[in-house]
ZAVEX-877194 format. One record per residue (C-alpha): residue number from 0; x, y, z. Coordinates in steps of 0.1 Angstrom, whole numbers, plus 5000, padded with zeros to 4 digits. Layout:
% ZAVEX-877194
(NUM,(X,Y,Z));
...
This chain:
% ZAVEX-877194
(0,(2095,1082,7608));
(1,(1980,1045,7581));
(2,(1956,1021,7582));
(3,(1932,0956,7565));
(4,(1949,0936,7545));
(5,(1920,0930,7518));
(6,(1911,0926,7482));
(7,(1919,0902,7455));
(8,(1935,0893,7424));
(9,(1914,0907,7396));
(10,(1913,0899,7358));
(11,(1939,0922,7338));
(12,(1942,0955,7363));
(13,(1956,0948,7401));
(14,(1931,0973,7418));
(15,(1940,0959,7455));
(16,(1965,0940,7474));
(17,(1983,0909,7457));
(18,(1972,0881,7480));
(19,(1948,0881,7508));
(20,(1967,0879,7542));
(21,(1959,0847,7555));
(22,(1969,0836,7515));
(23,(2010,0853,7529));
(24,(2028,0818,7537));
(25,(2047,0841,7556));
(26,(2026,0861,7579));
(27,(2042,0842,7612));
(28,(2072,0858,7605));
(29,(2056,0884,7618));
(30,(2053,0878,7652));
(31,(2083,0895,7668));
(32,(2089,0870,7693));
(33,(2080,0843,7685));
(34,(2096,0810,7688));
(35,(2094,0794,7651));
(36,(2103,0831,7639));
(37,(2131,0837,7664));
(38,(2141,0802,7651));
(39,(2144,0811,7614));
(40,(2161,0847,7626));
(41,(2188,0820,7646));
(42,(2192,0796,7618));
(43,(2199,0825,7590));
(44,(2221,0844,7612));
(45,(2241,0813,7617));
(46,(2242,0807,7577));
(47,(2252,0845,7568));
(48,(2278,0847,7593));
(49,(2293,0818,7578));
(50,(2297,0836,7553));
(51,(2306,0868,7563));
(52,(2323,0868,7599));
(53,(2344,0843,7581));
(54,(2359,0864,7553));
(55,(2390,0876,7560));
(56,(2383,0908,7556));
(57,(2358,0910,7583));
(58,(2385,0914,7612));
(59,(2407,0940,7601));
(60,(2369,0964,7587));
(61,(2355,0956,7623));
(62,(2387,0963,7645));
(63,(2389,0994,7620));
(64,(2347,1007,7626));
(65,(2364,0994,7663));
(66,(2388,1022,7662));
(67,(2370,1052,7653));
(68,(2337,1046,7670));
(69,(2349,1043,7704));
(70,(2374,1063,7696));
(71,(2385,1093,7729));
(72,(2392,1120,7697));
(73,(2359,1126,7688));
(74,(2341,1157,7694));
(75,(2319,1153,7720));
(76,(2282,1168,7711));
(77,(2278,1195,7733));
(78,(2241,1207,7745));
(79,(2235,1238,7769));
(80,(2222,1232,7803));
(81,(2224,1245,7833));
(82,(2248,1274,7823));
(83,(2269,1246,7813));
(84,(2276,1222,7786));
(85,(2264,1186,7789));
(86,(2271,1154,7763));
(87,(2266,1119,7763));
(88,(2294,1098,7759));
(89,(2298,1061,7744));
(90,(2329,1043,7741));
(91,(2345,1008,7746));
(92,(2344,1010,7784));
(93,(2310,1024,7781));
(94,(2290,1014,7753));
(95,(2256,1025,7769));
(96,(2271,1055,7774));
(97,(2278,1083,7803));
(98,(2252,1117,7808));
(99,(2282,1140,7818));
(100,(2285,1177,7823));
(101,(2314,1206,7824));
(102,(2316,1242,7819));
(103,(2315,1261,7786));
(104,(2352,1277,7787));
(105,(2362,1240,7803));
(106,(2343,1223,7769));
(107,(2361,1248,7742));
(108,(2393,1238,7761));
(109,(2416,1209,7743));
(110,(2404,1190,7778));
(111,(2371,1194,7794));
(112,(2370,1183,7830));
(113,(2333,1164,7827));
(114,(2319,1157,7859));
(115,(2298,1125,7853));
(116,(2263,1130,7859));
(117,(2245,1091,7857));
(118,(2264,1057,7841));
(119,(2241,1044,7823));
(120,(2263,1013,7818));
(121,(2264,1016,7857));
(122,(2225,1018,7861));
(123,(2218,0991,7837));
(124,(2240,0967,7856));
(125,(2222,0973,7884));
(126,(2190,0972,7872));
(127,(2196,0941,7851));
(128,(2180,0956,7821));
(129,(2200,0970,7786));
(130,(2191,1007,7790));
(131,(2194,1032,7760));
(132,(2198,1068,7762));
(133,(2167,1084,7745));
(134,(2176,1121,7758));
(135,(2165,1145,7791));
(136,(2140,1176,7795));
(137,(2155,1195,7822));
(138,(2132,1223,7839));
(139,(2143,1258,7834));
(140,(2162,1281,7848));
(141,(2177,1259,7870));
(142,(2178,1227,7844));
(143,(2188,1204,7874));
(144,(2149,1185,7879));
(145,(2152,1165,7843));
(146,(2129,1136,7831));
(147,(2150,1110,7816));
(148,(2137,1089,7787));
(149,(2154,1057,7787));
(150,(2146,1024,7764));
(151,(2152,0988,7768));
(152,(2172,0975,7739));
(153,(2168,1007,7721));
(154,(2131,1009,7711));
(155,(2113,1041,7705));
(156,(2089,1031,7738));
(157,(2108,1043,7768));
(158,(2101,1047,7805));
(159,(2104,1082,7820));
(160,(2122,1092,7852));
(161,(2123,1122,7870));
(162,(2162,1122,7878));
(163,(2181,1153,7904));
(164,(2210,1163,7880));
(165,(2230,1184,7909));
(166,(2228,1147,7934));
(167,(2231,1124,7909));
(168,(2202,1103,7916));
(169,(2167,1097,7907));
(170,(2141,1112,7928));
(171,(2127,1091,7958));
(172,(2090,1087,7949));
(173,(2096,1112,7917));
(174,(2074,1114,7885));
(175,(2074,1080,7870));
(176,(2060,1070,7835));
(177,(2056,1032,7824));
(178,(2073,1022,7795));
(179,(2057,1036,7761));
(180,(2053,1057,7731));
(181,(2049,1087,7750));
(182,(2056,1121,7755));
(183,(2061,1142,7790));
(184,(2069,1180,7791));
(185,(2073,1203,7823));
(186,(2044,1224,7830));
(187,(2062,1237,7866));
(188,(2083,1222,7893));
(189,(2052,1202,7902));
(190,(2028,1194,7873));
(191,(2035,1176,7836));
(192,(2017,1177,7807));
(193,(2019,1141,7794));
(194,(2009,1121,7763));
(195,(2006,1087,7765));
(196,(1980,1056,7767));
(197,(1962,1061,7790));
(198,(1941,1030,7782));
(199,(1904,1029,7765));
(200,(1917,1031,7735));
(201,(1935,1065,7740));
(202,(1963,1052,7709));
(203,(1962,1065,7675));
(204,(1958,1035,7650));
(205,(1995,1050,7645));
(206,(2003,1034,7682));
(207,(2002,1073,7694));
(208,(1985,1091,7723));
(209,(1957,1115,7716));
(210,(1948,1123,7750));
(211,(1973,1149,7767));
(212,(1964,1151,7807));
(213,(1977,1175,7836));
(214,(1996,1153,7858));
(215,(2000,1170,7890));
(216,(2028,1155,7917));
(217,(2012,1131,7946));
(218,(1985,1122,7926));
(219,(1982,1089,7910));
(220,(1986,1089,7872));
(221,(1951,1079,7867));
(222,(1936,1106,7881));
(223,(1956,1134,7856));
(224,(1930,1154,7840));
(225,(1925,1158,7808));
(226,(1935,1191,7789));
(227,(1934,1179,7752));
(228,(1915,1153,7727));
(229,(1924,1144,7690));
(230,(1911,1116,7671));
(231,(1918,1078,7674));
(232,(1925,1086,7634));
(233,(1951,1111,7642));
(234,(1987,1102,7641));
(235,(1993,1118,7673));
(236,(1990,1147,7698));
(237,(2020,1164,7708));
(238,(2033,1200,7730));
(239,(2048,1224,7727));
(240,(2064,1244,7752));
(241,(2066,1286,7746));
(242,(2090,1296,7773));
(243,(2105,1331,7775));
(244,(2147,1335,7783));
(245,(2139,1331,7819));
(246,(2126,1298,7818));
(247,(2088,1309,7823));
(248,(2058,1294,7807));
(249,(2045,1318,7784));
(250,(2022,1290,7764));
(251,(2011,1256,7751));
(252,(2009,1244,7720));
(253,(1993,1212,7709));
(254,(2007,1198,7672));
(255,(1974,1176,7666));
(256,(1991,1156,7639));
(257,(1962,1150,7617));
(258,(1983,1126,7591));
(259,(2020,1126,7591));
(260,(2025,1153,7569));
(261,(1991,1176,7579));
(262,(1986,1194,7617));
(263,(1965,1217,7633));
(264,(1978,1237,7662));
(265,(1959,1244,7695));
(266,(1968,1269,7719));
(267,(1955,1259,7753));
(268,(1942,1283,7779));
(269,(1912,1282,7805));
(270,(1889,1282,7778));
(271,(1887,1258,7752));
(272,(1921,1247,7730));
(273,(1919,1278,7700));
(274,(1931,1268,7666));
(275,(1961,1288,7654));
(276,(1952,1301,7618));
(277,(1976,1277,7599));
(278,(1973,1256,7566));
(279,(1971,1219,7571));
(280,(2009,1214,7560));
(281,(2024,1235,7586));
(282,(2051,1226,7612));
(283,(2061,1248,7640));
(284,(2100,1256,7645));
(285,(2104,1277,7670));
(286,(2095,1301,7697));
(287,(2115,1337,7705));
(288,(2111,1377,7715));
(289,(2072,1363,7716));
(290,(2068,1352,7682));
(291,(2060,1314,7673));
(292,(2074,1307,7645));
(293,(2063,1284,7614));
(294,(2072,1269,7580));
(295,(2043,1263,7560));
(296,(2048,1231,7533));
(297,(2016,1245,7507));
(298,(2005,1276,7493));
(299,(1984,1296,7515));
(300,(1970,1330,7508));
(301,(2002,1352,7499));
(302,(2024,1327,7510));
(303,(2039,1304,7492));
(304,(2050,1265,7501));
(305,(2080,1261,7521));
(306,(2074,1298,7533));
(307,(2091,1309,7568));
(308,(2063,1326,7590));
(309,(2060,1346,7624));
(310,(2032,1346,7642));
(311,(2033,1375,7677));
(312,(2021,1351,7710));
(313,(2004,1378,7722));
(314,(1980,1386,7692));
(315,(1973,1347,7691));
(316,(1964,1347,7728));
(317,(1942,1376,7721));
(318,(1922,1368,7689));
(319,(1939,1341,7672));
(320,(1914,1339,7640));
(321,(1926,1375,7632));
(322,(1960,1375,7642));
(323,(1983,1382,7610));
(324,(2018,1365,7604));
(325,(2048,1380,7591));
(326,(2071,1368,7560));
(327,(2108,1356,7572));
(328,(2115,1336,7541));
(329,(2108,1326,7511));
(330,(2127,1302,7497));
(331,(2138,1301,7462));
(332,(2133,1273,7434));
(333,(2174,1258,7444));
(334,(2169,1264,7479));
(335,(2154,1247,7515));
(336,(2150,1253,7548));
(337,(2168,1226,7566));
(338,(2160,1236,7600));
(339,(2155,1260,7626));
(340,(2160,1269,7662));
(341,(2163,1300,7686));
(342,(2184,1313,7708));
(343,(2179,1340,7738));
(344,(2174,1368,7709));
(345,(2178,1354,7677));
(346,(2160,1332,7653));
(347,(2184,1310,7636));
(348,(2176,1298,7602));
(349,(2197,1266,7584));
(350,(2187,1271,7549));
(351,(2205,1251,7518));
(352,(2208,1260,7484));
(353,(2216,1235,7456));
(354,(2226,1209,7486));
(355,(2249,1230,7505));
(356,(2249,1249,7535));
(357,(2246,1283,7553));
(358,(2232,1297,7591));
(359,(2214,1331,7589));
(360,(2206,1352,7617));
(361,(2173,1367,7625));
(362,(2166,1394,7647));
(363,(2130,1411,7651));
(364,(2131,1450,7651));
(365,(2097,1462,7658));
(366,(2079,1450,7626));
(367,(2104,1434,7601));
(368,(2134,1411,7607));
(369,(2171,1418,7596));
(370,(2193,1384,7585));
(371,(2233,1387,7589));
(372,(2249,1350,7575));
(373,(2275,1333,7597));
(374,(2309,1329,7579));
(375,(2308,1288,7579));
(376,(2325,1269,7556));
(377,(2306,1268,7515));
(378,(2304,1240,7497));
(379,(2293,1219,7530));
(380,(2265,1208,7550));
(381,(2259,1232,7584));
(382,(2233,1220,7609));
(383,(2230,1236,7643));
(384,(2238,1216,7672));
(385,(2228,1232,7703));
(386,(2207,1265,7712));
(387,(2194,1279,7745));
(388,(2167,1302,7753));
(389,(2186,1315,7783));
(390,(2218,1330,7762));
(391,(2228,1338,7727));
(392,(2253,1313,7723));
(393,(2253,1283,7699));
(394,(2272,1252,7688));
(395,(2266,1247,7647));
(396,(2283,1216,7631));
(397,(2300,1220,7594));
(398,(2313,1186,7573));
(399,(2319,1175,7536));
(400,(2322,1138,7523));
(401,(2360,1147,7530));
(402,(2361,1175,7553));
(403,(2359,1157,7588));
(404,(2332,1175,7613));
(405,(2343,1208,7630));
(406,(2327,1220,7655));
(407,(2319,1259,7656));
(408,(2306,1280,7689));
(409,(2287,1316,7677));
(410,(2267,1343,7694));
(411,(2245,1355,7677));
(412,(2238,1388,7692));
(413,(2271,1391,7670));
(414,(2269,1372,7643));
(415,(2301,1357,7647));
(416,(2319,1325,7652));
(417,(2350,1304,7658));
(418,(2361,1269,7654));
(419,(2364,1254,7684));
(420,(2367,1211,7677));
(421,(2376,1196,7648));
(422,(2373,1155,7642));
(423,(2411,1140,7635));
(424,(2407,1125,7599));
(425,(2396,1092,7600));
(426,(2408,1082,7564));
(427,(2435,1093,7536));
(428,(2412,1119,7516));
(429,(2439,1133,7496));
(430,(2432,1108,7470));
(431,(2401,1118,7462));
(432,(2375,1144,7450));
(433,(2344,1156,7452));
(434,(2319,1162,7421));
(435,(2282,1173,7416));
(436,(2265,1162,7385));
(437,(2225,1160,7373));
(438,(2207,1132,7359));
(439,(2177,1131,7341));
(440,(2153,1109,7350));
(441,(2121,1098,7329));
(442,(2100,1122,7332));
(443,(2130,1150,7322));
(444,(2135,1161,7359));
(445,(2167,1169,7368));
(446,(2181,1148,7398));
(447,(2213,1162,7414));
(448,(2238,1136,7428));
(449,(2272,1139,7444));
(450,(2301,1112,7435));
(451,(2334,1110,7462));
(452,(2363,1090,7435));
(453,(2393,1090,7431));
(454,(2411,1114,7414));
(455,(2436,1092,7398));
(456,(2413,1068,7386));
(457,(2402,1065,7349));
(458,(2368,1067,7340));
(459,(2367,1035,7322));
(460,(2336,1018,7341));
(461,(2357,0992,7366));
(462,(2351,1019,7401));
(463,(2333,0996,7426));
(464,(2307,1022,7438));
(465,(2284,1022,7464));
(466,(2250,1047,7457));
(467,(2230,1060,7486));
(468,(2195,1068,7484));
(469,(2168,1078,7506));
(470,(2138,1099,7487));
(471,(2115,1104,7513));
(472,(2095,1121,7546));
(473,(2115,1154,7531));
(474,(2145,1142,7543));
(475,(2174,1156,7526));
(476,(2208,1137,7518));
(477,(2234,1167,7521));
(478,(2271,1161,7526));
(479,(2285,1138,7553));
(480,(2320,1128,7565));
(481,(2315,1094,7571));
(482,(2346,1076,7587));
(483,(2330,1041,7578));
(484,(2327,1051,7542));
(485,(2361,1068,7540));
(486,(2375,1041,7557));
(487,(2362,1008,7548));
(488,(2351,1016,7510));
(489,(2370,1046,7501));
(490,(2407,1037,7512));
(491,(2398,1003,7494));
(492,(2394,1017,7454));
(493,(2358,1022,7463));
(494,(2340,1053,7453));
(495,(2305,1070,7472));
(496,(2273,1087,7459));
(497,(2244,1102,7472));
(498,(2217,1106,7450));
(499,(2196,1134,7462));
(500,(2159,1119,7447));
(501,(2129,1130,7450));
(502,(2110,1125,7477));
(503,(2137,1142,7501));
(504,(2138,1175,7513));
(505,(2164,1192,7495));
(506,(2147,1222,7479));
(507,(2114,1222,7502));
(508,(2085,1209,7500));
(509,(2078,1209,7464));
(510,(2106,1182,7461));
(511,(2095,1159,7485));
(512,(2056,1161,7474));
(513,(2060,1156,7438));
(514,(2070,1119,7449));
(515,(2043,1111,7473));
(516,(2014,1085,7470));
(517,(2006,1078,7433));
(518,(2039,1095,7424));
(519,(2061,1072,7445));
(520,(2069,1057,7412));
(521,(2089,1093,7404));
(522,(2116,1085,7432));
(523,(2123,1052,7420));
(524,(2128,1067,7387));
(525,(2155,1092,7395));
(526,(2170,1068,7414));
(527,(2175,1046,7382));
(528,(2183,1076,7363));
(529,(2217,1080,7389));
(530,(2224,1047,7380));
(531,(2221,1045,7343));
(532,(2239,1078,7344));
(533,(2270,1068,7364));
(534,(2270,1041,7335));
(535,(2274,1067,7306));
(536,(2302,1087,7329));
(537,(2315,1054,7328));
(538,(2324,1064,7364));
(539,(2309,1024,7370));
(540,(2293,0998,7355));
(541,(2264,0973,7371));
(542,(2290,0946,7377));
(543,(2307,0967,7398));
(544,(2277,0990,7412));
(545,(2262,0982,7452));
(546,(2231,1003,7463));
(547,(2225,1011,7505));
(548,(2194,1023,7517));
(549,(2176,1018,7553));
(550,(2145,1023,7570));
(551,(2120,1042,7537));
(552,(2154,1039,7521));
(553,(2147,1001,7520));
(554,(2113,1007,7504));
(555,(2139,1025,7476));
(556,(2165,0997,7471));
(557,(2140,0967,7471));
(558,(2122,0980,7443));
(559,(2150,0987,7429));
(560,(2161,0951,7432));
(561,(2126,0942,7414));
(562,(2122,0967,7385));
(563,(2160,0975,7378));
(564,(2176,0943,7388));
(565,(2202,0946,7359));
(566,(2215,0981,7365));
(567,(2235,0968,7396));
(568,(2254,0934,7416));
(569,(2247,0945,7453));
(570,(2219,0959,7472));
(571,(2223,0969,7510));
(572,(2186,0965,7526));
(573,(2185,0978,7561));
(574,(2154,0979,7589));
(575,(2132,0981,7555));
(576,(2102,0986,7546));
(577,(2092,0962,7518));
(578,(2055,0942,7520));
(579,(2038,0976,7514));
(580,(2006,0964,7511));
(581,(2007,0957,7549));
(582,(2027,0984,7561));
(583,(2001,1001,7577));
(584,(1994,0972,7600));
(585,(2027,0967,7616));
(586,(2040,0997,7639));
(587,(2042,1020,7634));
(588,(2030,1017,7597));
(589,(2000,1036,7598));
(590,(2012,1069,7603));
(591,(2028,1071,7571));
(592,(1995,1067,7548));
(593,(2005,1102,7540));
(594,(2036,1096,7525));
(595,(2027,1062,7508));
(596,(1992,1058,7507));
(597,(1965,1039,7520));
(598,(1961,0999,7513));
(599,(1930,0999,7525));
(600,(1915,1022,7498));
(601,(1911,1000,7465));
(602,(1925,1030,7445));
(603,(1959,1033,7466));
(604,(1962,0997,7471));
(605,(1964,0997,7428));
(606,(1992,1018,7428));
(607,(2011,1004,7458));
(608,(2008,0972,7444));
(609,(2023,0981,7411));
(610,(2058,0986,7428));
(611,(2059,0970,7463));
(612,(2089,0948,7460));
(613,(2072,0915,7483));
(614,(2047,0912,7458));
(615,(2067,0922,7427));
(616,(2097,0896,7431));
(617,(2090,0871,7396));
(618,(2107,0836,7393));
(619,(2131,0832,7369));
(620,(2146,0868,7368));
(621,(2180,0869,7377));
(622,(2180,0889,7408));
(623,(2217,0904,7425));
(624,(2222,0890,7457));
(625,(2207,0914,7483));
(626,(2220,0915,7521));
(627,(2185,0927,7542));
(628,(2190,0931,7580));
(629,(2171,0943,7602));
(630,(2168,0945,7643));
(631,(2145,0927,7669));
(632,(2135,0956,7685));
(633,(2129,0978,7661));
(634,(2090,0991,7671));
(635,(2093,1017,7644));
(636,(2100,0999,7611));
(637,(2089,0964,7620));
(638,(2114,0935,7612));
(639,(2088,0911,7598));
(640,(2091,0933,7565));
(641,(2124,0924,7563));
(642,(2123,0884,7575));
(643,(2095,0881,7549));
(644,(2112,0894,7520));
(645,(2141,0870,7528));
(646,(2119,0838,7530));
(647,(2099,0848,7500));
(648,(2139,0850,7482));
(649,(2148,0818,7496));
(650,(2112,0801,7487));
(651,(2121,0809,7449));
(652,(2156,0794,7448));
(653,(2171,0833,7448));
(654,(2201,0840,7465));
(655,(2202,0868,7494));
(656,(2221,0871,7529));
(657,(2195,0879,7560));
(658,(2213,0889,7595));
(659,(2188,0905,7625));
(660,(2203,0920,7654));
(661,(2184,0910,7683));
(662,(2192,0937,7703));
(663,(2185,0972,7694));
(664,(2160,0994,7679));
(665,(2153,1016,7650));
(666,(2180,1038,7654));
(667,(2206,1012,7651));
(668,(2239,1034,7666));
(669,(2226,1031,7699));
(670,(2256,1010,7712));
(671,(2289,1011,7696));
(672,(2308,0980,7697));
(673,(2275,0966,7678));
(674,(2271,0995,7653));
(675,(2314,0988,7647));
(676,(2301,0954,7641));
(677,(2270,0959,7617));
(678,(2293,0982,7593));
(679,(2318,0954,7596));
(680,(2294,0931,7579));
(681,(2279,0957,7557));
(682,(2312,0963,7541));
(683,(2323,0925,7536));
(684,(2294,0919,7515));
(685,(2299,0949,7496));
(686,(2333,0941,7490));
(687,(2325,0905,7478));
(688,(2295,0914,7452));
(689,(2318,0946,7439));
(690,(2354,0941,7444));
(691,(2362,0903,7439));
């Protein structure tokens, strides 16, 4: 989702940054609010809705996203609480979105009755301030004493509320957190643990807390006491609950996040915190029948990366540095573990093999595990939606790029499930189909991609088609039904692929570290490779080829624009990352020195610099007109990467389109009638570089 701006242009090899910062004519752009930047954001919004709000194709895509984003038909994501299901609900006459609640049997019915549980359109009218749902932690068993995260404008800081759920209210002189990066778990009805800044420099260089404190109810904050320390060089500090099926506390965890992709775990007790014996590339998953679970993303000992291991609470607790793990799984060559979750009984493992899908089943008899596989749709992407520890029941999602979502309630105790939602199709996908093909990329590394065409069309190079890339954080791009895609692009003789790089997640570790730091260069490689080999399909051409990528995806397609600017005539660059040689000074940049590297240290500055598209753009190269946007308040990705990378185009005479949404954060779906809005836009461009 690390660390100044120095160096100096050498003779012959770059070994450091491009330019020194006060030498970036552009560095005001940087300051989020203010008023000559807000003034350039006006003035190019003004100039690129010009030209897109005033295509005529804009109305008919926007009433369309319109339609099927606020639409009543969709399934509502369920999540278990209080032996009930809850959801949050946006639509046109609530765009912020209602916290709602109704029985299970009520939700699997064609018609849940919901009983309303807070408006937050409702609360932010009152309050006079544009509050986004960031999510609840209910207290268990009850679930009805919740802390409610909520964000102004959709940043990842947020305020925390201790809300009743059963009256409907906040609670009169209730736990109260200032707005911030922060985190807040229940220890009991009276006490939190909570992470936050707690001022003294008690921030990662990440913009984290490091310092978790016992906050006990009637005291003022200031006077919580501390339980845990990392390191201002951390990323951050974060707990972990271990609660049994009735809701007790039967331990803490502390993830000390060490660098973005390395922790060490801490269990706390009355003595001091004890290190659970762990690699450095571990991540915990979950917590059942008294065993902590974790995946391990290296070699250690016996076990190999991307391994799935069981650790017994109880042996930690007693001596944790000779407490021995058990073996779940280990993954094959093809295959990943996409996540993981637990129920009342059962350890529920999402694994994928070759990009698809499957849920196994996990149940601990006395010293080994038995797996039983849920009978979910193949050839499609599963993900679980909603587990509790108090029952065996779960919700698990299934979808294809033309299968529309259904929605599947199991119990695992069983093994079984049944369909009990399915999404309306959004678009006509009769005309189309679904293929899987490999490229090769440079260094002879195989690089899987999936293409959604039609199956009447001939391969003769003419296909407008729109290529998706992420390649990082060991994210993996699996199969999606995507109503805005299908829609907007697909229905219109465009056709869709995801091109699963390196860098992602989708088989382990392995593939998402073979493209880190000094081998960034590798994603950007396979990337190229989909391209070029869409070419020889003759499936498109680059007159007729768009790339999308946001967030680390925006590292991907602007250096794409730089280094391959004539394999393709459209480039989608959303709440980027781009000036990569500063990165880690604009939040939250300097977490991710793990994934990228760090500009600080000569030797990763050199190879940053080699491909980070700010300093890499070259006059006179003819350069397809990008469209960058990005949001205001956007506190994770900052938009000064992307109003930079605009003004640097527009300083060389190069065409480009900049829009920034001055509401809403990161996640960018946070309100609906502006997310119908933003694909509105995205797809007019698209059409004009591709299909005109």
């Amino acid at each position: 989702m690390r660390r100044v701006f120095i160096a100096s242009l050498l003779t012959g090899l770059l070994t450091a940054p491009v330019a020194l910062a006060e030498e970036d004519p552009f560095l005001w752009l940087e300051e989020v609010q203010g008023t000559r930047a807000l003034e350039w954001v006006r003035a190019q919004n003004a100039k690129t809705l010009a030209v897109l709000e005033k295509d005529p194709r804009f109305e008919p895509f926007h009433a369309e996203a319109l339609t099927f984003l606020t639409a009543t038909d969709r399934i509502p994501t369920p999540d278990f609480r209080a032996g009930g299901v809850d959801n949050f609900w946006q639509d046109a006459s609530n765009p912020h979105g209602v916290w709602r609640h109704t029985s299970l049997d009520s939700y699997a019915s064609p018609t849940p009755e919901w009983h309303t549980v807070l408006d937050l359109d409702a609360l932010s009218r009152t309050e006079g301030t544009n509050w986004i749902w960031k999510g609840s932690d209910c207290l268990p068993p009850a679930d009805q004493r919740c802390l409610l995260k909520l964000s102004d404008g959709g940043k990842d800081a947020v305020s925390v509320r201790e809300f009743d759920a059963t009256a409907g209210t906040f609670v009169d002189g209730g736990f109260r957190l200032p707005e911030g990066k922060q985190s807040s778990e229940w220890l009991d009805a009276d006490t939190l643990l909570v992470g936050r800044d707690w001022s003294g420099g008690t921030l990662t260089e990440s913009g984290y807390p490091f310092v978790l404190k016992r906050w006990k109810r009637g005291t003022p904050l200031e006077e919580a006491q501390e339980v845990f320390r990392g390191e201002r060089t951390d990323v951050q500090a974060s707990p972990l609950l271990l609660r049994d099926s009735e809701g007790q506390l039967q331990g803490v965890l502390v993830n000390r996040g060490v660098t973005f992709f390395e922790s060490e775990f801490y269990l706390l007790g009355d003595a001091a915190p004890t290190r659970v014996p762990l690699p450095r590339k571990a991540s915990y998953q979950a917590f059942v029948q008294g065993q902590v679970v974790f995946t391990i993303e290296e070699d250690w000992g016996r076990f190999k990366q991307g391994a799935l291991l069981a650790y017994p609470l109880a042996a930690l607790k007693q001596d944790a540095a000779s407490a021995r793990p058990t073996l779940l799984l280990q993954p094959g060559p093809r295959q990943s573990i996409d996540g993981v979750s637990a129920t009342q009984t059962r350890l529920l493992v999402n694994v994928y093999e070759d990009v698809k899908g499957a849920l196994d089943v996990y149940t601990p008899v006395k010293d080994r595990w038995t797996r039983r596989r849920l009978a979910l749709p193949k050839n499609a992407s599963v993900g679980i939606t909603a587990t509790s520890s108090a029952h065996d029941r779960l919700f698990v999602k299934s979808q294809g790029f033309l299968e529309p979502t259904a929605l599947w309630l199991g119990d695992a105790s069983t093994a079984t499930v049944k369909k009990v939602k399915s999404l309306p199709a959004r678009f006509n996908a009769s005309t189309h189909r679904v293929d899987q093909y490999q490229a090769v990329s440079k260094d002879g590394t195989r690089v899987p991609y999936f293409v959604v065409r039609s199956k009447t069309r001939k391969l003769d190079g003419t296909a407008p088609t729109l290529v998706h890339g992420y390649g990082g954080f060991q994210v993996s791009k699996t199969p999606v039904y995507q109503p805005e895609v299908g829609k907007l692009w697909l229905e219109r003789g465009g056709a869709y692929v995801v091109a699963n790089i390196r860098g992602g997640g989708e088989f382990g570790p392995r593939w998402h570290q073979s493209a880190l730091r000094e081998h960034r260069q590798r994603a950007f490689d396979d990337f190229a490779a989909v391209l070029e080999d869409l070419v020889r399909r003759k499936i498109s051409s680059p007159r007729r080829m768009g790339i999308y990528g946001r967030s680390n995806g925006g590292v991907l397609t602007s250096v794409a624009l730089t280094q391959h600017p004539e394999l393709f005539n459209a480039a989608v660059i959303e709440s980027p990352l781009i000036d990569m040689l500063r990165y880690h000074k604009l939040p939250a940049g300097a977490s991710w020195v793990g994934e990228y590297g760090n500009p600080e240290v000569p030797g990763d500055a050199a190879f940053i610099a080699k491909y980070s598209a700010y300093q890499n753009l070259k006059p006179g190269v003819r350069y397809p007109k990008p469209y960058i946007t990005t949001n205001t308040k956007d506190d994770r990705v900052h938009p000064g990467h992307a109003r930079k990378f605009a003004a640097r185009l527009e300083a060389m005479g190069l065409p480009y389109l900049y829009f920034e949404n001055t509401d809403g954060g990161h996640s960018n779906d946070a309100d609906p009638l502006l997310n119908a809005r933003r694909w509105a836009l995205h797809h007019v461009y698209l059409a004009q570089q591709l299909m005109d």
